[in-house]
C-alpha positions in Angstrom: 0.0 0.0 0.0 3.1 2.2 0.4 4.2 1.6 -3.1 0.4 2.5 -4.4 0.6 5.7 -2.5 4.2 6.6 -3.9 2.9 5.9 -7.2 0.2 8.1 -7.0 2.2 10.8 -5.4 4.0 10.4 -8.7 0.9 10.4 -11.0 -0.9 13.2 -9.8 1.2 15.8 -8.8 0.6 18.3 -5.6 -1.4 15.4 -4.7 -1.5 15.0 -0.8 -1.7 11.9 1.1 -1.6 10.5 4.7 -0.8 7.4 6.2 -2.2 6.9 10.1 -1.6 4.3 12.7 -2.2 4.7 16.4 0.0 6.7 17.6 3.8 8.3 16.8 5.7 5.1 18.1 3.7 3.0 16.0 4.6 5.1 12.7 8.1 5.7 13.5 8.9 2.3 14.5 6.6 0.5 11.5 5.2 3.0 9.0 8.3 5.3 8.4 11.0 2.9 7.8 8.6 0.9 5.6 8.5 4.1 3.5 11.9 4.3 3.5 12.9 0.9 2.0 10.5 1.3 -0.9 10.3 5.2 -1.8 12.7 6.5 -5.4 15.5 8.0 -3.8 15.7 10.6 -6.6 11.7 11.4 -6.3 12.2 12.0 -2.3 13.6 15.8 -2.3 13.3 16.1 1.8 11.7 14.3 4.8 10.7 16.5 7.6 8.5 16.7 10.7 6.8 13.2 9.4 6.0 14.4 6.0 7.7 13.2 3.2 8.4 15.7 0.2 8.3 15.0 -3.2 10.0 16.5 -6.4 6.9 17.2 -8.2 4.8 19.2 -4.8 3.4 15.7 -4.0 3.2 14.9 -0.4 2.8 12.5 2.1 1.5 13.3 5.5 2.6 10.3 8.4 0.1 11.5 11.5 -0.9 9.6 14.7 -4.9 8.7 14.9 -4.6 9.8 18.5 -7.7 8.6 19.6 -7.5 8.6 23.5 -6.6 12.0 23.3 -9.0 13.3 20.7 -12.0 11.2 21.0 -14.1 13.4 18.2 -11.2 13.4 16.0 -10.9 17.3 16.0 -7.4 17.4 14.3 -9.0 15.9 10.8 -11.6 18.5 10.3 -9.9 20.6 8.1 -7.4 18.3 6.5 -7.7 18.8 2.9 -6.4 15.3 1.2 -6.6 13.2 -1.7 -6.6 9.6 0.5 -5.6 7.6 3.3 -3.2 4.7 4.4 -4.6 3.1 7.2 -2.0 1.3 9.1 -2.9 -1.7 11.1 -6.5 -0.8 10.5 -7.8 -2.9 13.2 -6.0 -0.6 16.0 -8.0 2.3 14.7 -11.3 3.5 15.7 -14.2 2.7 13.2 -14.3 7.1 13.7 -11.4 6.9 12.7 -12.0 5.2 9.1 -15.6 6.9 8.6 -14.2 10.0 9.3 -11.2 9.4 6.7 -13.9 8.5 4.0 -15.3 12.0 4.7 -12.1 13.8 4.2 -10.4 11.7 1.3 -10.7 13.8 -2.1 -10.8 17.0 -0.1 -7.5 18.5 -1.8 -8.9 19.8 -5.0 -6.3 19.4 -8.1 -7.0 20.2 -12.1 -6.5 16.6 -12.5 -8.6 14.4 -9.4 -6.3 11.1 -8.1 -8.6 8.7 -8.0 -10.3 9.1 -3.9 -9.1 6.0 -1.7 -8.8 4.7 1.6 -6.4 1.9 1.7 -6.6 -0.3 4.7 -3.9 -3.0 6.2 -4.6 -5.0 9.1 -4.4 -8.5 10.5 -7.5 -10.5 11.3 -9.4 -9.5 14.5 -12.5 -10.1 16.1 -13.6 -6.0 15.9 -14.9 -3.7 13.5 -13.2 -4.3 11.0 -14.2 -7.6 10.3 -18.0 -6.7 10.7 -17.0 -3.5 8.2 -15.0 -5.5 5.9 -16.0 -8.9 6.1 -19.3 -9.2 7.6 -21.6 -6.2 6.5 -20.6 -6.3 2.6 -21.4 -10.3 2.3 -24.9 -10.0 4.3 -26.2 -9.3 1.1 -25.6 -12.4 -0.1 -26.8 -15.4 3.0 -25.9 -18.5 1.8 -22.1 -17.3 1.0 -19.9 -19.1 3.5 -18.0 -16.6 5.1 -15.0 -18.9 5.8 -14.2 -19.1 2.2 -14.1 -15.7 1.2 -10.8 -15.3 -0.9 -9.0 -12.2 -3.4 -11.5 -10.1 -4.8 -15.3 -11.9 -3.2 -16.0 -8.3 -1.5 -18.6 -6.3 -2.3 -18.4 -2.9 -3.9 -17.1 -0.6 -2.7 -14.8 -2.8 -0.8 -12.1 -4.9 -2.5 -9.8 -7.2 -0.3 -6.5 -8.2 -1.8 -4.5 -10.8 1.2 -0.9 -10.3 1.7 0.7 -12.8 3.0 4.2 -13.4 4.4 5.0 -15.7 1.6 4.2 -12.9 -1.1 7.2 -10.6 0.4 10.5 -11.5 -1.4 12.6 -9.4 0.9 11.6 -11.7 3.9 14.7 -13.7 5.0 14.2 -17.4 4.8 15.4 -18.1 7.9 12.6 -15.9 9.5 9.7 -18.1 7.4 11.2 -21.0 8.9 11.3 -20.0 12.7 7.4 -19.2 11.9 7.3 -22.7 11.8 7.6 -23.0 15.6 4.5 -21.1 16.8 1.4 -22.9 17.7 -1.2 -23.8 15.3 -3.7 -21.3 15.7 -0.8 -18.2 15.5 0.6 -19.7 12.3 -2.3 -20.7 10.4 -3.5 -17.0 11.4 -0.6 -14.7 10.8 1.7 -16.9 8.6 -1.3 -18.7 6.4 -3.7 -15.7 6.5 -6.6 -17.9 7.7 
């Protein structure tokens, strides 16, 4: 989702994204370096204060969700932006994400980016499975929600799993101690099940 961003930022210029997690540590511990291990060196011109400058006026905003502190999520009222990254999306408030849909698009260019809200996350009994699992398959009641796969999600929504397997920079040494955690953990966050 990084790369998608990055890509866009290079599409559309003066485009303006933001990527969220929970909080500050979260971002500068996960989001940031992630940013930094995929981003064009020679389309980065500066980094600073968490927001990530491009050559062509493109940015991209890193910013905390801050919930506990902010419980009507004040601080996003006036953000004008093309999208969202939402880290970890499970760790968010369900505010959080509706309020995101009602910002994304607001920073008006001659030439739109398209308007999304890209979510990652790991499976979790929460909102997010009732918002992105549950609610757009109650259309259809016989569908057997344990076999959803790639692409079975209702419009809007479009679910594309990411597993460990799928990321070539992952040492195989590290797939291989994965091979030591209980059933349930590895069948979860190893075998996306």
């Amino acid at each position: 989702c990084m790369a998608i961003l990055i890509t866009l930022c290079k599409l559309f210029p003066n485009s303006k994204w933001h990527v969220m997690r929970r909080d500050t540590t979260r971002l500068e511990k996960t989001s940031i370096p992630t940013f930094h291990k995929v981003v064009p060196k020679r389309f980065l011109k500066k980094f600073v204060g968490n927001v990530a400058y491009f050559t062509n006026g493109s940015e991209i905003h890193f910013v905390p969700e801050n919930y506990d502190r902010d419980k009507d999520l004040t601080w996003m009222d006036g953000v004008e932006t093309n999208g969202f990254l939402l880290e970890e999306v499970q760790e968010l408030n369900k505010k959080t994400f509706n309020k995101a849909k009602l910002r994304a698009g607001s920073h008006i260019l001659p030439s739109m980016p398209p308007i999304y809200v890209l979510c990652t996350g790991n499976p979790s009994q929460n909102w997010s499975k009732d918002t992105f699992v549950q609610e757009p398959l109650v259309k259809d009641k016989d569908l057997d929600l344990s076999q959803w796969v790639d692409g079975d999600l209702m419009a809007p929504y479009f679910f594309k799993q990411s597993l460990m397997s799928d990321n070539p920079v992952v040492p195989e040494e590290y797939k291989k101690a994965m091979e030591n955690l209980d059933t349930t953990t590895y069948k979860k966050f190893v075998l996306g099940d």
